[in-house]
Z-matrix of the N, CA and C atoms (Angstrom, degrees):
N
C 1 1.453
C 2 1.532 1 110.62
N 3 1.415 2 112.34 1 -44.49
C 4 1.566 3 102.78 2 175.96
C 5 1.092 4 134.49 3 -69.93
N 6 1.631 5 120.80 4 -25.87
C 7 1.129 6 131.38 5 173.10
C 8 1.931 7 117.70 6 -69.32
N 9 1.455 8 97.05 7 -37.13
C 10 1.634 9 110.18 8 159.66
C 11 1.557 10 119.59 9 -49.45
N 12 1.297 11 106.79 10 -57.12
C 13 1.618 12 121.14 11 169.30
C 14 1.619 13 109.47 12 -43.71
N 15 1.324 14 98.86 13 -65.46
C 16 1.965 15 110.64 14 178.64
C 17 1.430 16 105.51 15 -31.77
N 18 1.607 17 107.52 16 -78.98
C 19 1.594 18 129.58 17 -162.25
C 20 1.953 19 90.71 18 -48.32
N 21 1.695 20 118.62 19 -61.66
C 22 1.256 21 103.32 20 172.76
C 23 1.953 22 133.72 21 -34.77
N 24 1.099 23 96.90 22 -58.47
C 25 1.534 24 125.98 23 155.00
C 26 1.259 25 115.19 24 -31.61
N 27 1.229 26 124.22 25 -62.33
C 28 1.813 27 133.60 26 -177.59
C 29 1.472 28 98.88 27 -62.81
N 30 1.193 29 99.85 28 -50.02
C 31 2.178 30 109.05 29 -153.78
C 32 1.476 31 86.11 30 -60.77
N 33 1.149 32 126.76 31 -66.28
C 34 1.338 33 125.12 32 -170.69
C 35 1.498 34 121.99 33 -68.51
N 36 1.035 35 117.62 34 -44.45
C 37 2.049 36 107.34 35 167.00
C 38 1.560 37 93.28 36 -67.79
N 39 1.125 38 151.77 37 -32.44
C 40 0.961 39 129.15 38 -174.87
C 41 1.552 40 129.29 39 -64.81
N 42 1.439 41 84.34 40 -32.78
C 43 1.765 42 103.49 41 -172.01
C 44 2.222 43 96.29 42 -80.47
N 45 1.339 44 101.89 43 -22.78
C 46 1.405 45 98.22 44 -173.90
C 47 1.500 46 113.43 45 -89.63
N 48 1.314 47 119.35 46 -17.41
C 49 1.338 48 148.70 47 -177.62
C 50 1.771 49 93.12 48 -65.04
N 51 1.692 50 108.32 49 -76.16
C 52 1.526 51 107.53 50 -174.73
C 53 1.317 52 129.29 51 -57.98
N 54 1.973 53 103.47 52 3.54
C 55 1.509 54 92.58 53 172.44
C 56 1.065 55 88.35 54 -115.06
N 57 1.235 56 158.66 55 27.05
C 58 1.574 57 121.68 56 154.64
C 59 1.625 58 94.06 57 -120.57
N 60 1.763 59 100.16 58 143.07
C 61 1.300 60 106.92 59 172.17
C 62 1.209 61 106.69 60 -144.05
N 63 1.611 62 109.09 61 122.74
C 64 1.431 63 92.31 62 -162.36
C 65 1.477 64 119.51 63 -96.90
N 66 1.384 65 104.35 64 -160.17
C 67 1.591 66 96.73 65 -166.05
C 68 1.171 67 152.00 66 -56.86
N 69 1.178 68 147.03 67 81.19
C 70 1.653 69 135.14 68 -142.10
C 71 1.659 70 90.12 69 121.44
N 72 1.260 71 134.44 70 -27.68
C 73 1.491 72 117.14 71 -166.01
C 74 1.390 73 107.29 72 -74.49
N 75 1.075 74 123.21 73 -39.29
C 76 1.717 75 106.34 74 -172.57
C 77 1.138 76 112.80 75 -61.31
N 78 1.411 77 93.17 76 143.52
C 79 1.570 78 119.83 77 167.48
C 80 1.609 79 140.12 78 -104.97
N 81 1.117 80 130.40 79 128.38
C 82 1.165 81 155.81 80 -153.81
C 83 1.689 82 87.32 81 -29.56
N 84 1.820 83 127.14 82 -50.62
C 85 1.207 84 114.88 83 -174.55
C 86 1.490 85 119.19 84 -50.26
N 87 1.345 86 104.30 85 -32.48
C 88 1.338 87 103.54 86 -167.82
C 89 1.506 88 124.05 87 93.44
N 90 1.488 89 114.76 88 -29.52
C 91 1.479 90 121.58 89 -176.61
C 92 1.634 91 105.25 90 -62.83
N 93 1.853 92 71.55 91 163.40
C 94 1.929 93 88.64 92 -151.84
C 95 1.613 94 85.82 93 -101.99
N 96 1.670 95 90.75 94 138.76
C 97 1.561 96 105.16 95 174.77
C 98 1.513 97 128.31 96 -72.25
N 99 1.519 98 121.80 97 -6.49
C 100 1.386 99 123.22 98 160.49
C 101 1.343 100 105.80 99 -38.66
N 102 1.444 101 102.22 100 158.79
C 103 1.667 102 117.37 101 178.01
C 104 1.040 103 107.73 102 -104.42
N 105 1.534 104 114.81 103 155.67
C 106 1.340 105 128.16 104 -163.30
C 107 1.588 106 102.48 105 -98.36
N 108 1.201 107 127.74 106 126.18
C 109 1.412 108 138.48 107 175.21
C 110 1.841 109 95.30 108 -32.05
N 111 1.644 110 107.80 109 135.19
C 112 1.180 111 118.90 110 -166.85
C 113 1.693 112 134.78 111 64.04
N 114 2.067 113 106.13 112 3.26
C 115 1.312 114 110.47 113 -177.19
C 116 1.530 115 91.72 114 -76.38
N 117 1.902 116 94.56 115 159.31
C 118 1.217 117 116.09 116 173.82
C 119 1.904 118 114.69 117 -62.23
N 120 1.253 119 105.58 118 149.57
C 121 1.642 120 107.65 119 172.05
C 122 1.473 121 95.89 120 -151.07
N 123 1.759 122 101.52 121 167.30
C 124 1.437 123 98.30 122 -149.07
C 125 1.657 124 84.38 123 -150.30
N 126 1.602 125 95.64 124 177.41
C 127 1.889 126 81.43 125 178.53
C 128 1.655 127 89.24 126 -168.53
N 129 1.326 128 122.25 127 161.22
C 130 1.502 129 129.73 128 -167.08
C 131 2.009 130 102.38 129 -139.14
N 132 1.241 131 122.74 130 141.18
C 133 1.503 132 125.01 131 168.25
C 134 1.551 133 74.03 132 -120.37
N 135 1.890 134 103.18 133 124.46
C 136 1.134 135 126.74 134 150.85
C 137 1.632 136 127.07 135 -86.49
N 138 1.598 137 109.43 136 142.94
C 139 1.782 138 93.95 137 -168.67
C 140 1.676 139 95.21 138 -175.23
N 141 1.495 140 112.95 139 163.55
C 142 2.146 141 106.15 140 -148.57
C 143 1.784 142 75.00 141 -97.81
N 144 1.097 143 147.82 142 1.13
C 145 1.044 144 156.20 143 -179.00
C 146 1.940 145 125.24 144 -59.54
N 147 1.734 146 68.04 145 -56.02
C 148 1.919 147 95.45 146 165.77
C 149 1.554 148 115.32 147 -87.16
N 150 1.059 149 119.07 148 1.30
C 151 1.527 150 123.48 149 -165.77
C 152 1.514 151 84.02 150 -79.45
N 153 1.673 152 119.26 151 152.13
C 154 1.348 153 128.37 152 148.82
C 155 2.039 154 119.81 153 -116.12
N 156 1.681 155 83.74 154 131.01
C 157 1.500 156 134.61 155 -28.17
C 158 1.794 157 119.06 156 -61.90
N 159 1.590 158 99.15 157 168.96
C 160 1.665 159 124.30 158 -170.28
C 161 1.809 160 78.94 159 -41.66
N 162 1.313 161 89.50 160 137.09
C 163 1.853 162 120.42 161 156.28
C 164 1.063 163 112.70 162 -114.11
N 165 1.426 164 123.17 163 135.62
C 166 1.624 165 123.29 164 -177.84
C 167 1.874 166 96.40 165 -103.72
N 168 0.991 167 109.46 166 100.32
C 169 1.445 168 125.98 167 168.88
C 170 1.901 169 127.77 168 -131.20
N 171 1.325 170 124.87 169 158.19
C 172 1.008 171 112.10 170 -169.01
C 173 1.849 172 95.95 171 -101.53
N 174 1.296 173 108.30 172 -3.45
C 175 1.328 174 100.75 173 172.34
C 176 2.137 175 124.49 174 -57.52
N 177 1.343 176 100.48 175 145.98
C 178 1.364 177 100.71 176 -176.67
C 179 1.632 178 91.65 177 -147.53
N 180 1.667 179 93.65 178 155.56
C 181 1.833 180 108.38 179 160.75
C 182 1.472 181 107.76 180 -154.56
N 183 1.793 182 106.58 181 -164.88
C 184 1.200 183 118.67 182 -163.54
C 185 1.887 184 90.53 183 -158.84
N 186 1.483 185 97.22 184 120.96
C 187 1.493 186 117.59 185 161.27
C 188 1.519 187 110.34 186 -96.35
N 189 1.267 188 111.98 187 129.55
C 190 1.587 189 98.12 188 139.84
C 191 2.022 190 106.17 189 -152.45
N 192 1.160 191 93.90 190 168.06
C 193 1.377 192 101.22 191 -168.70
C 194 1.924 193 107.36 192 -149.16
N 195 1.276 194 78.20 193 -177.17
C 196 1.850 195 86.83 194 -162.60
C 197 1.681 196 110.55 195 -154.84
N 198 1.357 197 120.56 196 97.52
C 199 1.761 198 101.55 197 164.06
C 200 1.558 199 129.84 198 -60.77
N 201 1.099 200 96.98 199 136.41
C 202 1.764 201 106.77 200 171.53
C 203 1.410 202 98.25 201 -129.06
N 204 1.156 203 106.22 202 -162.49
C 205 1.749 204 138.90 203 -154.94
C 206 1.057 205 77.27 204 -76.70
N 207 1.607 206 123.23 205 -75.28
C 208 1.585 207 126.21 206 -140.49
C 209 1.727 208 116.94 207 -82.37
N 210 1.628 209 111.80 208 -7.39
C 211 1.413 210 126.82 209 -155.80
C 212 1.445 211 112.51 210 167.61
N 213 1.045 212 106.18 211 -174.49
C 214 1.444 213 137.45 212 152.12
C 215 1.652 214 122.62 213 -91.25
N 216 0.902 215 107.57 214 91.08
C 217 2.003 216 97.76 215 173.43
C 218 1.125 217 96.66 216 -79.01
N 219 1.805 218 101.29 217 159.50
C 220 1.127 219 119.80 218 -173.72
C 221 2.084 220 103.75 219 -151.30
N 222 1.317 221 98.27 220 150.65
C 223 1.701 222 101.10 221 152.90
C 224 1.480 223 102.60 222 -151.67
N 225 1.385 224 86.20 223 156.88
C 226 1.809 225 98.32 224 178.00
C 227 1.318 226 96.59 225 -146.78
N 228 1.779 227 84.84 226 156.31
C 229 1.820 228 105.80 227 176.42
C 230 0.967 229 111.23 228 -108.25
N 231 1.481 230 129.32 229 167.76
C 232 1.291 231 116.47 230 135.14
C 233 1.525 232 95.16 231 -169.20
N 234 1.659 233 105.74 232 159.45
C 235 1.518 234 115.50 233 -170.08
C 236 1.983 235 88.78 234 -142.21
N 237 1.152 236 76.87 235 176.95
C 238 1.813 237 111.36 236 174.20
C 239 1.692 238 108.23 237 25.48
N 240 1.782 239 108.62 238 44.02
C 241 1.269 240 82.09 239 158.83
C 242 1.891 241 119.68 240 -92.40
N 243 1.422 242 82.75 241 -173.08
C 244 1.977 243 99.39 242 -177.22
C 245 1.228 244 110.09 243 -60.50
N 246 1.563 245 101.67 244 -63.16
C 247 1.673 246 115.02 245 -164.00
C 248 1.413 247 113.50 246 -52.79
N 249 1.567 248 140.55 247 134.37
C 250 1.472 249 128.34 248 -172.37
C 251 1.426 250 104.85 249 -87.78
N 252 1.470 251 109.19 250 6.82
C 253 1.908 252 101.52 251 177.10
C 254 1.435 253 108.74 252 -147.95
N 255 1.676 254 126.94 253 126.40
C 256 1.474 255 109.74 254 -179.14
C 257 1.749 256 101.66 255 -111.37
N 258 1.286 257 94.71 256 124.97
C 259 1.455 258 101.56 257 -163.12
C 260 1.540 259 101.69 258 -88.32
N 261 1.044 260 125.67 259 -2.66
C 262 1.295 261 123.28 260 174.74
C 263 2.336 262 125.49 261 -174.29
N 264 0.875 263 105.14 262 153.73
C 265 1.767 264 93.55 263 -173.25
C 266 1.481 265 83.91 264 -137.65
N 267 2.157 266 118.42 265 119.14
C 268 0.958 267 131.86 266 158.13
C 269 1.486 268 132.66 267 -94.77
N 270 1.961 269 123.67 268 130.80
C 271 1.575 270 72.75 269 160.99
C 272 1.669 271 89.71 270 -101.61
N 273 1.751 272 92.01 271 179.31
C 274 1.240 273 99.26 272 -173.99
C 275 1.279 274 105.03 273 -140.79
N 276 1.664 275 131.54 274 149.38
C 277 1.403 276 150.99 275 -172.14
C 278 1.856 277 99.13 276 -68.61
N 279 1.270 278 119.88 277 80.45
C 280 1.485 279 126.34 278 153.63
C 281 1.807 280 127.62 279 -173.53
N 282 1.701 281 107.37 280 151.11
C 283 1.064 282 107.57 281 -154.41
C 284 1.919 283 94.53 282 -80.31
N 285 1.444 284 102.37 283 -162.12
C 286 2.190 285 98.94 284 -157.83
C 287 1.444 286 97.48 285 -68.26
N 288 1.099 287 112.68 286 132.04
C 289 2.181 288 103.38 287 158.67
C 290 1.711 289 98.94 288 114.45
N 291 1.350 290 121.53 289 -15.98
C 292 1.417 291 138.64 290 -159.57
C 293 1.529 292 116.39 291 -88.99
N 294 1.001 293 173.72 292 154.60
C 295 1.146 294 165.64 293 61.50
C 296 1.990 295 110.79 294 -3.79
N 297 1.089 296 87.68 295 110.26
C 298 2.182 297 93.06 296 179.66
C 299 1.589 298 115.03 297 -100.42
N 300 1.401 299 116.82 298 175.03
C 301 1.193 300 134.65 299 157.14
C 302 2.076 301 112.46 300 -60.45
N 303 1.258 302 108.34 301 176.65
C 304 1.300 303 113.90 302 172.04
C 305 1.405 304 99.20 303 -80.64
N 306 1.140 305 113.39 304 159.73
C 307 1.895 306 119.91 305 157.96
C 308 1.626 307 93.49 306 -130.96
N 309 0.974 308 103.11 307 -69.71
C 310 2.179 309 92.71 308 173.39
C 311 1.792 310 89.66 309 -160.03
N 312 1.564 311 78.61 310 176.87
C 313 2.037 312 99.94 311 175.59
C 314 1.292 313 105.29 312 -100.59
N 315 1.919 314 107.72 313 140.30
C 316 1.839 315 100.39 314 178.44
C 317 1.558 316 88.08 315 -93.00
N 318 1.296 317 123.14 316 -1.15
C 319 1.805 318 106.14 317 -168.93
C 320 1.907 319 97.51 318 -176.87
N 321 1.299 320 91.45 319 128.04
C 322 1.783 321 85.27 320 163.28
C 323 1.847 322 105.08 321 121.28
N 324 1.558 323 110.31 322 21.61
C 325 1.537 324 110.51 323 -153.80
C 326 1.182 325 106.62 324 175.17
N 327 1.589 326 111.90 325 -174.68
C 328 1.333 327 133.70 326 161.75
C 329 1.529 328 128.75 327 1.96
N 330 1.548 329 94.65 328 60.41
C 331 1.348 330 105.84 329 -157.65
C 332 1.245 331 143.10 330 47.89
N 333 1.045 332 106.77 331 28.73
C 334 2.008 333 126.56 332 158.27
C 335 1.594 334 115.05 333 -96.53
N 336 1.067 335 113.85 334 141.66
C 337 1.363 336 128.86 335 -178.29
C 338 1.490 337 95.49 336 -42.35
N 339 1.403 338 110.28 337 175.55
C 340 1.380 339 126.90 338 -176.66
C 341 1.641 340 112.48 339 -98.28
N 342 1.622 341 124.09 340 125.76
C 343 1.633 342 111.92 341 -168.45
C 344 1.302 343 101.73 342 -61.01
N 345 1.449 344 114.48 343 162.34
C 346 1.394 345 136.35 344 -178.85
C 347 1.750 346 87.98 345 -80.45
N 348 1.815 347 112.90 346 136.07
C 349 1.452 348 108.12 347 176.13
C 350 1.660 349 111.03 348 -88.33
N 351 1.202 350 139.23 349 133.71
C 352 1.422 351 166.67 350 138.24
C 353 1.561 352 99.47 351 121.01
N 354 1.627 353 122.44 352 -27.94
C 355 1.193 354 118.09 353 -164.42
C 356 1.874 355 108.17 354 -171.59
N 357 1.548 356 112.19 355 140.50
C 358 0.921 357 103.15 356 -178.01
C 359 1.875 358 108.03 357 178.40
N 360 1.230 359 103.50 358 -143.42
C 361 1.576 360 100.12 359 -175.98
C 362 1.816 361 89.32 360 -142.34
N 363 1.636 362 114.10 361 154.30
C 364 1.310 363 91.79 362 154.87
C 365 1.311 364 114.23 363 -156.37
N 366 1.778 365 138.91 364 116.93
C 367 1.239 366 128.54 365 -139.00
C 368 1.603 367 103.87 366 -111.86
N 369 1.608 368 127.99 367 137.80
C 370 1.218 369 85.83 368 157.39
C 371 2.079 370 81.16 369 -163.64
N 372 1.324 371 104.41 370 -152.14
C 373 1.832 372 118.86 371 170.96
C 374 1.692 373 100.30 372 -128.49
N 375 1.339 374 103.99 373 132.86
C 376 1.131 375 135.96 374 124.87
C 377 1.338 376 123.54 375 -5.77
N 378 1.247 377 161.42 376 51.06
C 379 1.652 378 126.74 377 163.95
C 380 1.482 379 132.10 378 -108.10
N 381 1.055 380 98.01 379 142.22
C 382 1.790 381 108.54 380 167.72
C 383 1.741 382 110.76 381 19.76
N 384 1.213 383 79.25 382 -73.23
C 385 1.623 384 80.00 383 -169.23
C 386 1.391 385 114.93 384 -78.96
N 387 1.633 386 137.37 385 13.77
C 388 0.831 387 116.61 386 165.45
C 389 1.344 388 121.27 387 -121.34
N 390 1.396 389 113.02 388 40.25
C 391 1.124 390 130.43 389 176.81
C 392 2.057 391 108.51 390 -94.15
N 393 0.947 392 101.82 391 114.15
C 394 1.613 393 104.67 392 -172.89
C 395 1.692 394 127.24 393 -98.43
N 396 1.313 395 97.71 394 -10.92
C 397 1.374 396 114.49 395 166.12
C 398 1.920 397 114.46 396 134.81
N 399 1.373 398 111.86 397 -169.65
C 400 1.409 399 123.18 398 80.58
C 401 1.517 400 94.42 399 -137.28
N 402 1.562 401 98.42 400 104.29
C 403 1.594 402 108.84 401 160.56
C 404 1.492 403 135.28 402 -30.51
N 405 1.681 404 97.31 403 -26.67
C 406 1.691 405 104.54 404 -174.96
C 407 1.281 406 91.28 405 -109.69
N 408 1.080 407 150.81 406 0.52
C 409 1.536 408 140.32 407 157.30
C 410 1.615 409 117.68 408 -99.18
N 411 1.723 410 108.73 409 18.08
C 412 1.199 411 101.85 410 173.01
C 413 1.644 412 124.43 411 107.93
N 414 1.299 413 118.00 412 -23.84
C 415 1.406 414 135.34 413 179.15
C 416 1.561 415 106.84 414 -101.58
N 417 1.690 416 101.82 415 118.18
C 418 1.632 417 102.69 416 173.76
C 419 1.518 418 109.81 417 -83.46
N 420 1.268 419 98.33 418 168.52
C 421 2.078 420 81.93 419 156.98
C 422 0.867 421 129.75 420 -88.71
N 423 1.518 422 121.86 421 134.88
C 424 0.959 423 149.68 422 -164.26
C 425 1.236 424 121.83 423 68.49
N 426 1.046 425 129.37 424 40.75
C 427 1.552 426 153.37 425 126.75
C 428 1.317 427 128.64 426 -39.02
N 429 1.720 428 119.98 427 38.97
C 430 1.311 429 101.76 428 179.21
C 431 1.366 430 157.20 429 -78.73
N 432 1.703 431 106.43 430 -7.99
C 433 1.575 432 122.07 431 139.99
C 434 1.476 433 120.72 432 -46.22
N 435 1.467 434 108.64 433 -38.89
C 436 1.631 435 98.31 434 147.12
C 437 1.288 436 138.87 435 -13.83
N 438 1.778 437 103.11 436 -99.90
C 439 1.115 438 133.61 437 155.51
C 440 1.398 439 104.61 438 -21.81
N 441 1.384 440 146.80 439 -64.63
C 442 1.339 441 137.10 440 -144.31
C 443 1.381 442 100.46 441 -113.30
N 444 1.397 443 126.35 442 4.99
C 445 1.441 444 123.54 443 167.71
C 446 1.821 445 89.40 444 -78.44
N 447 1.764 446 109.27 445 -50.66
C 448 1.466 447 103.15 446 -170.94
C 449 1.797 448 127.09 447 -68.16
N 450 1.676 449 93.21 448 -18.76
C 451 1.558 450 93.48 449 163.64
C 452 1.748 451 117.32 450 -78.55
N 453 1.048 452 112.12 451 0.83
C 454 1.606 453 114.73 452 -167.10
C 455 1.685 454 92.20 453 -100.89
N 456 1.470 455 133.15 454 -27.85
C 457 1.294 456 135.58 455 168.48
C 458 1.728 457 115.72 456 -89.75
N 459 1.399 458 113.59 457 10.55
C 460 1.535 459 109.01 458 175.96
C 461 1.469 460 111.28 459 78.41
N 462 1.231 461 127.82 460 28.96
C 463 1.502 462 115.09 461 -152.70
C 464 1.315 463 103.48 462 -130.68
N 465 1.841 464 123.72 463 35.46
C 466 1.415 465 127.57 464 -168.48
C 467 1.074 466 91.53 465 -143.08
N 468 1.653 467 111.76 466 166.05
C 469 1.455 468 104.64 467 -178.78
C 470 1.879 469 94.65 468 -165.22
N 471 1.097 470 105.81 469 155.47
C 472 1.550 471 108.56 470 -176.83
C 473 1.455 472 96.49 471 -111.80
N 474 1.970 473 103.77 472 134.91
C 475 1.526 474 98.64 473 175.52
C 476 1.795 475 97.59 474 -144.94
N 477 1.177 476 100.06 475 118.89
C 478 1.721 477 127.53 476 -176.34
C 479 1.845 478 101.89 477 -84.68
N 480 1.520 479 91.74 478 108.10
C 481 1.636 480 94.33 479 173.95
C 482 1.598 481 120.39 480 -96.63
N 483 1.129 482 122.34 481 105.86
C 484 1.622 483 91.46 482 161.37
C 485 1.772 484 129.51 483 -109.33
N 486 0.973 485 145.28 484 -146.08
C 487 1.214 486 171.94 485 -125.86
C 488 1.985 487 87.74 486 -114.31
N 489 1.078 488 111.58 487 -51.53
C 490 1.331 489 101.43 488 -155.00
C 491 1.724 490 100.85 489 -96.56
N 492 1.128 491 115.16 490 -0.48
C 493 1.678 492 126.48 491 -178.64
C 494 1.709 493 89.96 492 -164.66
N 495 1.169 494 111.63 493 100.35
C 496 1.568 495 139.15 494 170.79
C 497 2.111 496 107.68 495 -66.21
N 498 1.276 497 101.66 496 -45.57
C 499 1.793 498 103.22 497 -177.88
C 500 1.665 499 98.13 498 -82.81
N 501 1.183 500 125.64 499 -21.66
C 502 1.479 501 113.96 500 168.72
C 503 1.920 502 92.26 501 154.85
N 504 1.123 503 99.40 502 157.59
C 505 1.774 504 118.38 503 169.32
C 506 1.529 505 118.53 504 -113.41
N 507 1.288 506 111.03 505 -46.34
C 508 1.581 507 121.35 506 164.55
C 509 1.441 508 131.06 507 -128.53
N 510 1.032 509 131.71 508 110.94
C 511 1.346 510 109.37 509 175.08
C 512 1.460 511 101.15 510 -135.99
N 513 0.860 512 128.99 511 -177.22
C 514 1.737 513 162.33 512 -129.81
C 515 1.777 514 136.50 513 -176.79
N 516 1.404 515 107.76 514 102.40
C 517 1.535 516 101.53 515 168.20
C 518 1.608 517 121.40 516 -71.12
N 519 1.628 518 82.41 517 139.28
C 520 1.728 519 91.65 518 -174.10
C 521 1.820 520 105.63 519 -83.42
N 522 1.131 521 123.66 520 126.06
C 523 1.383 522 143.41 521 174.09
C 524 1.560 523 109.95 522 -116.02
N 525 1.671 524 105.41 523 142.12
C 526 1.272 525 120.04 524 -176.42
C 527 1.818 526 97.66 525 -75.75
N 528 1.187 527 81.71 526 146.47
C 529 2.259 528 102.00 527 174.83
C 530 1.696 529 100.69 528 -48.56
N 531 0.998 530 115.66 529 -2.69
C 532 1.483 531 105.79 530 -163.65
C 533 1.804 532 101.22 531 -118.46
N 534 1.466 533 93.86 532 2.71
C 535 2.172 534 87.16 533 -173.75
C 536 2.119 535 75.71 534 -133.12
N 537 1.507 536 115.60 535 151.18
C 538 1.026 537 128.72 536 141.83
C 539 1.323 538 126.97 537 -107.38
């Protein structure tokens, strides 16, 4: 039943994910970030558990994402954290238990909207160019076959910082729809 729920869950933020792109994201190609019948999609349970190191918080979320032509779409949740401000939501280049490099910001920066504070939703794409590295772990910028060779090996992870835990409060490894 839960995994039914999930796949429901994915199909639909996913499909709501590839239509909004926000401002500054398009790219010169123009290609549309829907996924191509049989693209990979991926999905994350966020929790202070997985944080390095474990955070005892009541905060929780939910990643999931999808490649297309134009990107990666993405949405994320998250509710009941501590911190009263999240100044930023990374993912970042490392496998579970690890501390990683940057790969880019879904919110909180570099021209991404600003995170919603304690709780919220946040939708957007992926592109090329806003992939920033981690240069010393192997990823140039804008490398996003990169990126999605390393989400296809489990080796990304989303980590939500706020105010009250600055290195992160929750985060989550990203896993393909096909491993729980």
């Amino acid at each position: 039943m839960k995994n039914a729920w999930m796949k429901r869950w994915l199909v639909m933020t996913a499909l709501a994910a590839s239509a909004v792109v926000p401002v500054g994201a398009q790219d010169d190609a123009g290609s549309d970030p829907e996924a191509a019948a049989g693209a990979p999609s991926f999905h994350a349970h966020l929790g202070g558990f997985q944080e390095v190191p474990a955070v005892s918080t009541n905060g929780r979320g939910r990643f999931a994402a999808v490649v297309g032509e134009g990107g990666i779409a993405f949405v994320l949740e998250y509710r009941g954290l501590q911190g009263e401000w999240t100044p930023a939501v990374s993912l970042e280049l490392a496998q579970a238990g690890v501390r990683g490099g940057l790969i880019t910001l879904l919110c909180g920066g570099d021209g991404r909207p600003a995170c919603p504070p304690g709780a919220g939703t946040v939708r957007g794409v992926i592109r090329p160019h806003e992939i920033v590295g981690p240069e010393a772990q192997g990823i140039e910028p804008g490398e996003i076959g990169e990126v999605v060779r390393a989400l296809l090996h489990g080796r990304v992870s989303v980590n939500v910082r706020t105010t009250a835990f600055p290195g992160g409060e929750i985060r989550g490894q990203v896993l393909t729809d096909d491993h729980d």
